[in-house]
N, C-alpha and C positions, 0 to 999 in steps of 0.2 A: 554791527547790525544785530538786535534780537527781536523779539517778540511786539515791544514796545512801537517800534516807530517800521512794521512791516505794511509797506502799500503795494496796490499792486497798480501795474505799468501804466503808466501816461497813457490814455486815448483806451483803455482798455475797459473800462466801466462807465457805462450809460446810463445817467441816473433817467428812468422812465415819466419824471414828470407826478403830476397829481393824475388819482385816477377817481373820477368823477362819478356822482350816481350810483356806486357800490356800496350802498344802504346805508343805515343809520351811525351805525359801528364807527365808518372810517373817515367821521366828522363832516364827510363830502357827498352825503347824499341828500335826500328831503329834495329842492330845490337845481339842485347841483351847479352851483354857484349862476346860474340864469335868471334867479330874479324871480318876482313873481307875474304870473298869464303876459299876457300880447302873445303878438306871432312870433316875435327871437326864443321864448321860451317854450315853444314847442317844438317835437319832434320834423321832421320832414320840411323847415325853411329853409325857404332861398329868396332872395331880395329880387325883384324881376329886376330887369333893367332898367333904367330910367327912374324907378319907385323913387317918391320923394316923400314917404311917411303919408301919404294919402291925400298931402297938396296937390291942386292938378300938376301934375308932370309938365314939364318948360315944352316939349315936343305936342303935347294936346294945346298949349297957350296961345304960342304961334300957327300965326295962319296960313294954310295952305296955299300956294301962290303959283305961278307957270304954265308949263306944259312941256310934257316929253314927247319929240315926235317918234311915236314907234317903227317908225319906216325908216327913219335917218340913213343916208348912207353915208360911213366914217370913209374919209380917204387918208393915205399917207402922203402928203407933200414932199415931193424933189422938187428943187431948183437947179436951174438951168446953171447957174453957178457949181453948186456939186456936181455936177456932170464935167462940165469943163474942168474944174480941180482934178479929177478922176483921170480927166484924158493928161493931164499935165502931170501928173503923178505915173503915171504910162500904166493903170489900173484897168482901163477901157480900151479897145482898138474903134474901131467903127459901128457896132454894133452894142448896144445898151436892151436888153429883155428883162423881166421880170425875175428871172431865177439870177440875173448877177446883178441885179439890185438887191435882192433876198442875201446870197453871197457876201456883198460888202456891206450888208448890216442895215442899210438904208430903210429897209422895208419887210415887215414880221410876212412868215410864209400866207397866212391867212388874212391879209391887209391889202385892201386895192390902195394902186400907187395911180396916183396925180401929177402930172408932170407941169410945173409952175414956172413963171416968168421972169423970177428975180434974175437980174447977172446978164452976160452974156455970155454967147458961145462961138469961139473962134473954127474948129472942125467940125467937120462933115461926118455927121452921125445919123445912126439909122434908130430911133428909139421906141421901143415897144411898153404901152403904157395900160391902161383901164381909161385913163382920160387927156386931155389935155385942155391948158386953158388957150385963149384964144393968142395971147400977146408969146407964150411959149412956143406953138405951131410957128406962129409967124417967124420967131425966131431962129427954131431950128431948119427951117426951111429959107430961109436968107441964107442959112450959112451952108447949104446944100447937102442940107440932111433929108430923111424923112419920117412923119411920127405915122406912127400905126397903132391903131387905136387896138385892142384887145378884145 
């Protein structure tokens, strides 16, 4: 080793790049490699969203279409099948509420639960819902249960 071939450590020098707009001198001012006017060559741009160079934008093209209803009310479905897996799984005794539906993941705390008709149900359960549909009632109450609405 001497003087000739001295570097210094892997990973330890950051070359910093070109540094732009630092006047006339450092070849890299005037323009500062941007080009000449429009909006990219000014200070303070930002491309909005959707900008397509001042073609109408695709989301102005297309035409507005539907309706939102702002009253909607979302339920979360259970089926009468998940419920009986539940009791077969030995997850449920006789009683099904809303905080061990929340519990076994079925239903987010802040979500009204729907109790739906797919399946059937061989035990006698007592289920507590926000609703029921009509063909699920019937069912759980053949099988000598009973739903309580919320």
């Amino acid at each position: 080793m001497d003087l000739s071939n001295l570097k210094p450590a892997e990973g330890s020098v950051k070359s910093q790049g070109k540094r732009v707009g630092r006047g006339q001198g450092s070849g890299k001012g005037g323009t500062a490699t941007r080009g000449h006017k429009g909006a990219k060559s000014r200070s303070g741009y930002s491309k909005k969203l959707g900008f397509e160079g001042g073609q109408m934008p695709l989301q102005r093209r297309v035409p507005k279409y539907g309706f939102k209803n702002i009253n909607r009310v979302e339920y979360q479905g259970v089926n009468i099948d998940t419920l009986q897996q539940l009791v077969d799984e030995k997850k449920i005794k006789e009683t099904v509420d809303f905080d061990t539906l929340v519990s076994l993941g079925l239903a987010g705390k802040n979500e009204l639960v729907k109790i739906l008709g797919r399946g059937e149900l061989k035990s006698k359960l007592t289920v507590t819902a926000h609703k029921f549909t009509a063909t699920a009632k019937a069912a759980i109450e053949a099988a000598g249960g009973e739903a309580v609405t919320l």
